[in-house]
C-alpha positions as CSV (number, residue, x, y, z in Angstrom):
1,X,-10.1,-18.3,-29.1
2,X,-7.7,-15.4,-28.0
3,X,-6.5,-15.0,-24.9
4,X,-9.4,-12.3,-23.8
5,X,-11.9,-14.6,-24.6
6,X,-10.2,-17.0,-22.4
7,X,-10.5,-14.5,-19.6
8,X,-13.8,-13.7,-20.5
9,X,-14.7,-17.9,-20.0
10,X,-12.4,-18.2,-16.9
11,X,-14.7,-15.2,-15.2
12,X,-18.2,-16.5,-16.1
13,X,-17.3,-20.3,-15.1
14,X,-15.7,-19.1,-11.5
15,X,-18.8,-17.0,-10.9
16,X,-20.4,-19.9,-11.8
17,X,-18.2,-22.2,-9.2
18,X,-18.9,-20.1,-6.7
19,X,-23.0,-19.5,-7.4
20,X,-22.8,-23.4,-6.7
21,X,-20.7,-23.1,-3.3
22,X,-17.5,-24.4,-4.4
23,X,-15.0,-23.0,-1.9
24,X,-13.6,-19.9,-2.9
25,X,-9.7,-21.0,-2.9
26,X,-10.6,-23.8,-4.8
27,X,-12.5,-22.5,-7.5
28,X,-10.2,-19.8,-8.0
29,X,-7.0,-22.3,-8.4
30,X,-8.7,-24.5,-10.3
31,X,-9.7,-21.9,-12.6
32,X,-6.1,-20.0,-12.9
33,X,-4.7,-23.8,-13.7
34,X,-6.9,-24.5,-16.3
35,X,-6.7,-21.1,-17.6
36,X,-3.3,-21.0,-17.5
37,X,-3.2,-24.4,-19.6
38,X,-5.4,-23.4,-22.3
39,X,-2.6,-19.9,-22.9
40,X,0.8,-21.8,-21.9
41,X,0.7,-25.3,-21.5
42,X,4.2,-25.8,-20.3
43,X,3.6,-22.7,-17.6
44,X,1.1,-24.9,-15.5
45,X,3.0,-26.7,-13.2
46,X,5.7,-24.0,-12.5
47,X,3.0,-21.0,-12.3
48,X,1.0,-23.3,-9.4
49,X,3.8,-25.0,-7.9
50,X,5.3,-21.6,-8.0
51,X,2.6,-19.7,-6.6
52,X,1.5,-21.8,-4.0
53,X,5.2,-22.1,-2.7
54,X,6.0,-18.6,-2.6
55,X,2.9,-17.6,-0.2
56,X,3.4,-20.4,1.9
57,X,6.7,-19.4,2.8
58,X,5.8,-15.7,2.6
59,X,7.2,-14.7,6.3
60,X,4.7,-11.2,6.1
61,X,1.4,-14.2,6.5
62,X,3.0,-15.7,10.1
63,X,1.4,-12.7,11.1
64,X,-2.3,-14.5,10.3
65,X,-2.2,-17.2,12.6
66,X,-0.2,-15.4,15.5
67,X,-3.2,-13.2,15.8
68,X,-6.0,-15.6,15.1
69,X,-4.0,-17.4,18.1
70,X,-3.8,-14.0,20.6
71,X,-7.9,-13.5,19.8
72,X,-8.6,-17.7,20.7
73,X,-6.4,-17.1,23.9
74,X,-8.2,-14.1,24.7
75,X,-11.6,-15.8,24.3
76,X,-10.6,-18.9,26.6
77,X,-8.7,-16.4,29.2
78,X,-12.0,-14.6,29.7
79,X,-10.5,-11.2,28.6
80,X,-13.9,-10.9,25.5
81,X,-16.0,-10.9,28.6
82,X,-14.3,-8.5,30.6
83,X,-14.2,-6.0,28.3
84,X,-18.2,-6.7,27.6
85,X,-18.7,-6.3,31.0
86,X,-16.4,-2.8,31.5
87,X,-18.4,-1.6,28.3
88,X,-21.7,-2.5,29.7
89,X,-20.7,-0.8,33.4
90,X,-20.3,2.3,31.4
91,X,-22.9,2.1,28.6
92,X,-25.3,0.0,30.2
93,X,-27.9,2.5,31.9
94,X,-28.1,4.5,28.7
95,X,-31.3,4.4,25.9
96,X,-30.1,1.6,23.9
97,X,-26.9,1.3,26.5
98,X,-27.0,-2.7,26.0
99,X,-26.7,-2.8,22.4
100,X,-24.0,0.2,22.6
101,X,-21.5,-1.8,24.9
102,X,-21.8,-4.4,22.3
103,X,-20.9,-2.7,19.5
104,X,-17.4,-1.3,21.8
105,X,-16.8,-4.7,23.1
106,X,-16.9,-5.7,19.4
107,X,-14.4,-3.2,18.8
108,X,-12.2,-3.9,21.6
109,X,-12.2,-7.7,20.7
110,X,-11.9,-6.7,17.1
111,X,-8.0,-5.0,18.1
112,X,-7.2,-8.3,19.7
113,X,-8.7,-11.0,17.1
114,X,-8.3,-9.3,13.4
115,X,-11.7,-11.9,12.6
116,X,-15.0,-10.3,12.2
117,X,-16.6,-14.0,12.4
118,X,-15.0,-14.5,15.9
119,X,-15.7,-11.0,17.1
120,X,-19.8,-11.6,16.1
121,X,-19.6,-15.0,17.9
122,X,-17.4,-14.3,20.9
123,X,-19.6,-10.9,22.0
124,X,-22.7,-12.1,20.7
125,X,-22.8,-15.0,22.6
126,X,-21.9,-12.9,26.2
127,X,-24.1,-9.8,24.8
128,X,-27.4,-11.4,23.3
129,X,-28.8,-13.3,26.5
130,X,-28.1,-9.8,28.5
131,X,-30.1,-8.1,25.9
132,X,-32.9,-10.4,26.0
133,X,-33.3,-10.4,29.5
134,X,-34.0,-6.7,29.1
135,X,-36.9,-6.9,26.6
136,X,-34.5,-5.4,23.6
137,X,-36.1,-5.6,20.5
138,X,-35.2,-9.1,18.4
139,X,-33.7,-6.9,15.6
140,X,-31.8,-4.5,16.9
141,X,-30.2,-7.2,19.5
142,X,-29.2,-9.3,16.6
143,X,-28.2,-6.3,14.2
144,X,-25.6,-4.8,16.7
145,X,-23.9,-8.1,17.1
146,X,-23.8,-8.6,13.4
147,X,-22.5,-5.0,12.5
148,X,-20.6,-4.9,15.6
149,X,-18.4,-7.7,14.2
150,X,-17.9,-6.4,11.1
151,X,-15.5,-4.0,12.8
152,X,-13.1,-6.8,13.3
153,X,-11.8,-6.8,9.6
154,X,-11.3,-2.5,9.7
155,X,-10.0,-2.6,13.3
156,X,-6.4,-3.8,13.4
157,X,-5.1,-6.5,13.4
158,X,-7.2,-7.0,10.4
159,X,-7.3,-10.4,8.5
160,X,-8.7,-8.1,5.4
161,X,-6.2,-5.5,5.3
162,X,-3.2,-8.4,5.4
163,X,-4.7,-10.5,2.7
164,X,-5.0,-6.9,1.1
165,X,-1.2,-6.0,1.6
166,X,-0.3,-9.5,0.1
167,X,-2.4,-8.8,-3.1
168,X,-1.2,-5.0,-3.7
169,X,1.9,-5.7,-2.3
170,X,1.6,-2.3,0.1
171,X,2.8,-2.4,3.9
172,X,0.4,-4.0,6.3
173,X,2.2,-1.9,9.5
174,X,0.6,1.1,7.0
175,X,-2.9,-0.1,6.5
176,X,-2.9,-1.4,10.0
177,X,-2.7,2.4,11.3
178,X,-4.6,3.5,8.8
179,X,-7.7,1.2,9.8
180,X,-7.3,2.9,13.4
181,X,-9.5,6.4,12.9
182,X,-12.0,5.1,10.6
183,X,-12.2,1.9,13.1
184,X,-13.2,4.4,15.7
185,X,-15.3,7.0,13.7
186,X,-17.5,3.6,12.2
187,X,-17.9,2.5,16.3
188,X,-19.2,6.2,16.8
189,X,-21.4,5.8,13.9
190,X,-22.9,2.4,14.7
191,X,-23.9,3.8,18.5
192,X,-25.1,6.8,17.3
193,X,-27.4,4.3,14.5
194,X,-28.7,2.4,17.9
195,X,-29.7,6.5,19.9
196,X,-31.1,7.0,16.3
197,X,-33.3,3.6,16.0
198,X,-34.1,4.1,19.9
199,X,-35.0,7.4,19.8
200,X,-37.2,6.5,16.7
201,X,-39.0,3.5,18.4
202,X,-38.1,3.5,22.1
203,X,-39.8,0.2,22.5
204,X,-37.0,-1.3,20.7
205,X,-35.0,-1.0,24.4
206,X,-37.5,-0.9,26.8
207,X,-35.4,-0.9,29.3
208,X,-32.6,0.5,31.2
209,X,-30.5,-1.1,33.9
210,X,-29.3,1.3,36.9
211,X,-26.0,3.0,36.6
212,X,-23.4,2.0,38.6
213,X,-21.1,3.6,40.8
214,X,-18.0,5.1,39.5
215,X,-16.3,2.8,41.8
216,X,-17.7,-0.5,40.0
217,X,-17.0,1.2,36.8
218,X,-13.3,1.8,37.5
219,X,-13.1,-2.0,38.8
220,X,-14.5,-3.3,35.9
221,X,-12.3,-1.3,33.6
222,X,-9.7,-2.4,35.5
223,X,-10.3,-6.1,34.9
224,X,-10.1,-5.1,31.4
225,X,-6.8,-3.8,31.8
226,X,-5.1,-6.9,30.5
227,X,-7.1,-6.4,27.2
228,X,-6.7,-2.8,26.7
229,X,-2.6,-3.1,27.8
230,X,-1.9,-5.9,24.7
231,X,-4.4,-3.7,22.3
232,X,-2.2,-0.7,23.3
233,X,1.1,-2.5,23.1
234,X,1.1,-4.0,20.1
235,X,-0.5,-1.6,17.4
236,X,0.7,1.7,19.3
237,X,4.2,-0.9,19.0
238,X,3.4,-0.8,15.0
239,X,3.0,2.6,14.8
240,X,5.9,3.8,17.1
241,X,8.1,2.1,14.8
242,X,9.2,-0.4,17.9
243,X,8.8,-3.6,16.1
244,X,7.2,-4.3,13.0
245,X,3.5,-5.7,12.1
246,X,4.7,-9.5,12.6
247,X,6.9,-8.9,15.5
248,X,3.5,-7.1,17.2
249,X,1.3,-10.2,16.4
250,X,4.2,-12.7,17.7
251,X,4.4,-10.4,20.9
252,X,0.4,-10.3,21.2
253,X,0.2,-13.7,21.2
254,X,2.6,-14.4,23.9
255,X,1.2,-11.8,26.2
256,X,-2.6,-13.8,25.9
257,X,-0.6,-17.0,26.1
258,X,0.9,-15.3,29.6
259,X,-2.4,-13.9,30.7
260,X,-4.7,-17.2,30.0
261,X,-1.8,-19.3,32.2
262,X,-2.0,-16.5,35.0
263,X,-5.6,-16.8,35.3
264,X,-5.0,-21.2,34.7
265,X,-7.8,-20.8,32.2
266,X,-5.2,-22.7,29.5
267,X,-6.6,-26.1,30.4
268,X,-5.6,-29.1,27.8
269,X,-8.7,-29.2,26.6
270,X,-8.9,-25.3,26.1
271,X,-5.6,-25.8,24.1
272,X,-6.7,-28.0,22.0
273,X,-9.6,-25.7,20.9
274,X,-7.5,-22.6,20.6
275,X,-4.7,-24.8,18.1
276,X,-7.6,-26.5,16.1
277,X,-9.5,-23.1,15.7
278,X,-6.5,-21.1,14.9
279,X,-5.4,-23.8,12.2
280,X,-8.7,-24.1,10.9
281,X,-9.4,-20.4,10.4
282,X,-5.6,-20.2,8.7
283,X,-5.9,-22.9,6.8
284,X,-9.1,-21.5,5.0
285,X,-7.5,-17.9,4.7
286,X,-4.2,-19.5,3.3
287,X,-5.7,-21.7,0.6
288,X,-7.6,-19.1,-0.3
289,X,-4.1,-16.7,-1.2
290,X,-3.1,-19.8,-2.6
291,X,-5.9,-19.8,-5.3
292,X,-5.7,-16.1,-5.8
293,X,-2.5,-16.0,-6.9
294,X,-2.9,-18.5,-9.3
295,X,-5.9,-17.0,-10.9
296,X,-4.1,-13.4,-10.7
297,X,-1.1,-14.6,-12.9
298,X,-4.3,-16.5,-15.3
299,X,-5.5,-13.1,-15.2
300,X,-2.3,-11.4,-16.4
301,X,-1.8,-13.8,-19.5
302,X,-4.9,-13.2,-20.5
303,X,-4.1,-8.9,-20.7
304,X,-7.8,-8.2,-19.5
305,X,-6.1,-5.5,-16.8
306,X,-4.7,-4.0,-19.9
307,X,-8.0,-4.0,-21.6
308,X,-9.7,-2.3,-18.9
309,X,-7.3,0.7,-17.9
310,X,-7.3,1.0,-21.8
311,X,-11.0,1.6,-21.6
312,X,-11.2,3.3,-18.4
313,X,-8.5,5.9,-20.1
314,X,-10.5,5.8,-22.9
315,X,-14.0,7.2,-21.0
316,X,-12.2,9.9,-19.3
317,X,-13.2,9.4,-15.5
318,X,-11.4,11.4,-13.0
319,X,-9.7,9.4,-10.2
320,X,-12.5,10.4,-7.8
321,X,-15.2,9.3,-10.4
322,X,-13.4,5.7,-10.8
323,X,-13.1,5.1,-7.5
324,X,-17.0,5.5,-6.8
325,X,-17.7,3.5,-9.8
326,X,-15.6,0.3,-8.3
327,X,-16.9,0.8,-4.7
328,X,-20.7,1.1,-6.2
329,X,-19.5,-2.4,-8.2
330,X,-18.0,-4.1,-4.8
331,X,-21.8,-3.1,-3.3
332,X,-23.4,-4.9,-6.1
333,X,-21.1,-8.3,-5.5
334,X,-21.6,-7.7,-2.0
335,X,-25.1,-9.2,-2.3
336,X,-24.1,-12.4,-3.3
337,X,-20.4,-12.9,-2.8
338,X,-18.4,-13.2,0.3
339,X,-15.9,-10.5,1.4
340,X,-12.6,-12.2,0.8
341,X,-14.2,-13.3,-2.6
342,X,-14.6,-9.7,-3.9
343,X,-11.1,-8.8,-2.5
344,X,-9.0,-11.5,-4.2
345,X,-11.4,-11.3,-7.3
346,X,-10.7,-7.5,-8.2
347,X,-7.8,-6.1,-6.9
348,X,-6.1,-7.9,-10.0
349,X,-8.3,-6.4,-12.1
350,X,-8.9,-2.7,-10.6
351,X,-4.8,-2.1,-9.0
352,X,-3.4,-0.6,-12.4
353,X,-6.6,0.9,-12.9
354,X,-6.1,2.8,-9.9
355,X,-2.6,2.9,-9.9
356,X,-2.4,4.6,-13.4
357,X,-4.2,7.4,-11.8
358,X,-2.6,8.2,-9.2
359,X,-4.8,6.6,-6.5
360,X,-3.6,6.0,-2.7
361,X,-3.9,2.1,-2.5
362,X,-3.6,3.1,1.6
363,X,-6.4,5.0,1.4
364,X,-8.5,2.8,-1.2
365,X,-8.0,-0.1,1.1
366,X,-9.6,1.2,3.9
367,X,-13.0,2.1,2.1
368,X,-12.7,-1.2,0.1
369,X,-12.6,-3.0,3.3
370,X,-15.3,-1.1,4.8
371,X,-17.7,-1.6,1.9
372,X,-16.3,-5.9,2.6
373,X,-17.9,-5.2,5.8
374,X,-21.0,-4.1,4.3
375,X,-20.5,-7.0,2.5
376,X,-20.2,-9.3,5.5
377,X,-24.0,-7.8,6.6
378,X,-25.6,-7.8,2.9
379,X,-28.3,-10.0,2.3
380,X,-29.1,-12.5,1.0
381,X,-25.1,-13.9,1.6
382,X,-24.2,-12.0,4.6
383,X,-21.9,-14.5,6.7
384,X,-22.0,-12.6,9.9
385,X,-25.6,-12.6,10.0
386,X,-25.7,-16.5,9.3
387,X,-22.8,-16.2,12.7
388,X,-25.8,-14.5,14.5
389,X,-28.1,-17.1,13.6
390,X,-26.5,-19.6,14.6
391,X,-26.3,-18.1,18.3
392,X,-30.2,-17.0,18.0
393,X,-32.1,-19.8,16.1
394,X,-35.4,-18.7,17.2
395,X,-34.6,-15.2,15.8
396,X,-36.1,-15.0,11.8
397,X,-34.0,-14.1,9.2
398,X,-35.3,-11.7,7.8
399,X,-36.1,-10.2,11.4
400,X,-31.8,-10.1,11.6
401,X,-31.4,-8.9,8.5
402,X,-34.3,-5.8,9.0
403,X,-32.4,-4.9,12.1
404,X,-29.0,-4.5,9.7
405,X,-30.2,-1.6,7.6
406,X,-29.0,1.3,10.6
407,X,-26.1,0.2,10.2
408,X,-25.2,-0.9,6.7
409,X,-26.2,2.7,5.9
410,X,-23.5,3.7,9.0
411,X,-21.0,1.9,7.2
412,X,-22.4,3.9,3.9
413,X,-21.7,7.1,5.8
414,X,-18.1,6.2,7.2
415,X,-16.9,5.5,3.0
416,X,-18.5,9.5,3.0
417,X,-17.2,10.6,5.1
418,X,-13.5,9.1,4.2
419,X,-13.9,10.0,0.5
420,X,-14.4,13.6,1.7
421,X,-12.0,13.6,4.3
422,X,-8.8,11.5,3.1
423,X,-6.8,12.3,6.4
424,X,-9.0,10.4,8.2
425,X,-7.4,7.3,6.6
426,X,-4.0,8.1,5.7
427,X,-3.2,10.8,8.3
428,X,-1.7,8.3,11.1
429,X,0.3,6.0,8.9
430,X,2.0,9.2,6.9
431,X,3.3,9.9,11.1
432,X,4.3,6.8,11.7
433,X,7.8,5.9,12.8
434,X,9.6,2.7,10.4
């Protein structure tokens, strides 16, 4: 059996492993071992050993748990539900105003948390009773929470993009910026899905609640000021060049540490939940890298990348054309394979592809990770609308996943628009200072 065929086998089974819910790190490392075995023997235990120590002391991932730490502290402190409730003075009274302020206080949670999982959770569980109250319809409630916290893996800090800058080795300072204008434009897009859908069906929001005065809107923006000044501090930090992308998580996470002891929210029990979620979220996220790399080096013995840019130069695609072949292909996995899946599945296999020609790995990364968001709200496998279940059981599935479709065709708009518009991607991080 050559070595392509080995590939070939080490594919099928891990789809296979992962068809049958084996956790993604662990299929994938115990597929790059074996795989690795069956080529080189004697390259086992260094390649794993190797591996596995080289990302756990990779300083570039302290930035991972730093910010998984500032967006616990910032649930706990009550700062997630401050800026829900300066979103909702100011959105509130609108057509579809309820659902709007969730999808911004998705955002803003988003630029503190870098989770989409915790943004869906943390809004939806402050957002969905409000929305309920007013008569909102079942699906758009739960659809805006669900696409709402996709936003958390485009808006920095971004779990996506650094597990992304690990695997293409590219700056994640750079495809933090970049993730800033598209971040916004999508947050335009969804509200302007929810006018759409209302305007469409206006019993979908029944109801609107009174607008309040500009006074109450300025105080509730200003109890939001703690939010909005670490948001601004740390990623306008990264992109003035002031301190890098680690420094900014390290100083985040200190300013929500200050912010939850100032308001004496950091109780020991509410210490105990921020350090157990934080290392529970990392350790998935790590183990996962961990497998990845293992199975990316199984990958390279086997020459399969080779194979395929030989092909690809073979068929004579443009650098536009290969690009909308592999996003249409991360839309297919999409339906049935988690986010981080796709991303450490393919970007050994597609980087030289895309690299040979030319490509802007800055600006691929942002639509890759916007079609992982898509993704992340795909049936049947979308995990953020299993997150939304879990916080509306009486809600049907298929009643969540109807009120999705505004949105995953939002998201469809925002890749578009970026494929037509490069700037808006790469514009701010070819500005930035350091």
């Amino acid at each position: 059996m050559s070595n392509f065929d080995i590939g070939i086998l080490g594919f099928i089974c891990l789809f296979v492993l992962l068809l049958i819910r084996m956790p993604v790190g662990m299929a994938m490392l115990a597929v790059g071992a074996v795989g690795i075995w069956f080529i080189r023997p004697p390259a086992v235990m260094p390649v794993v050993a190797g591996e596995i120590f080289g990302e756990a002391s990779n300083y570039s991932l302290t930035i991972l748990p730093l910010f998984v730490l500032m967006g616990n502290l910032a649930g706990v402190s009550g700062m997630s539900r401050d800026l829900y409730d300066a979103a909702h003075s100011w959105f509130g009274h609108m057509k579809g105003g309820l659902a709007s302020s969730t999808i911004v206080g998705c955002a803003g949670f988003s630029a503190l948390s870098g989770s989409s999982l915790a943004a869906a959770l943390t809004m939806g569980r402050v957002s969905l009773p409000e929305m309920q109250r007013y008569n909102y319809d079942d699906g758009l409630a739960t659809g805006s929470i669900a696409a709402g916290g996709t936003l958390g893996i485009l808006i920095p800090p971004s779990a996506g993009f650094v597990v992304y800058a690990i695997l293409t080795e590219e700056s994640i300072g750079r495809l933090f910026i970049a993730g800033v204008l598209p971040g916004l434009v999508l947050t335009l897009l969804f509200i302007l899905a929810i006018r759409l859908v209302v305007a469409i069906n206006p019993e979908k929001a029944p109801q609107a609640i009174e607008p309040e005065s500009l006074a109450n809107r300025f105080r509730a923006l200003q109890r939001a000021s703690w939010i909005i000044g670490i948001i601004t501090m740390t990623i306008g930090g990264i992109y003035m060049g002031v301190f890098s992308a680690v420094e900014a998580a390290g100083i985040g996470a200190f300013l929500a540490a200050c912010v939850a002891f100032f308001r004496r929210s950091l109780s020991w029990q509410n210490l105990q939940q921020v350090l157990t979620g934080t290392l529970r979220s990392c350790g998935t996220v790590f183990f996962i890298l961990f497998g990845a790399f293992v199975f990316k080096t199984f990958v390279a013995f086997t020459g399969i990348p080779f194979k395929l840019t030989g092909l690809v130069e073979s068929a004579g695609l443009s650098a536009i054309e290969i690009v909308l072949v592999i996003l249409a292909m991360f839309i297919v996995l999409g339906t049935f394979l988690e986010g981080f899946a796709i991303l450490v599945l393919t970007i050994p296999l597609v980087q030289p592809i895309l690299e040979g020609h030319g490509v802007d790995m800055i600006w691929f990364g942002v639509l890759m990770v916007i079609v992982l968001e898509m993704a992340l709200i795909s049936p049947p496998v979308g995990l953020n609308v299993f997150v939304v279940k879990g916080i509306a059981p009486d809600v049907p599935m298929n009643t969540i996943f109807r009120g999705i479709w505004p949105f995953w065709f939002a998201m469809l708009l925002c890749v578009a628009l970026i494929l037509l518009v490069p700037d808006m991607a790469v514009f701010l991080p070819n500005t930035m200072f350091g």
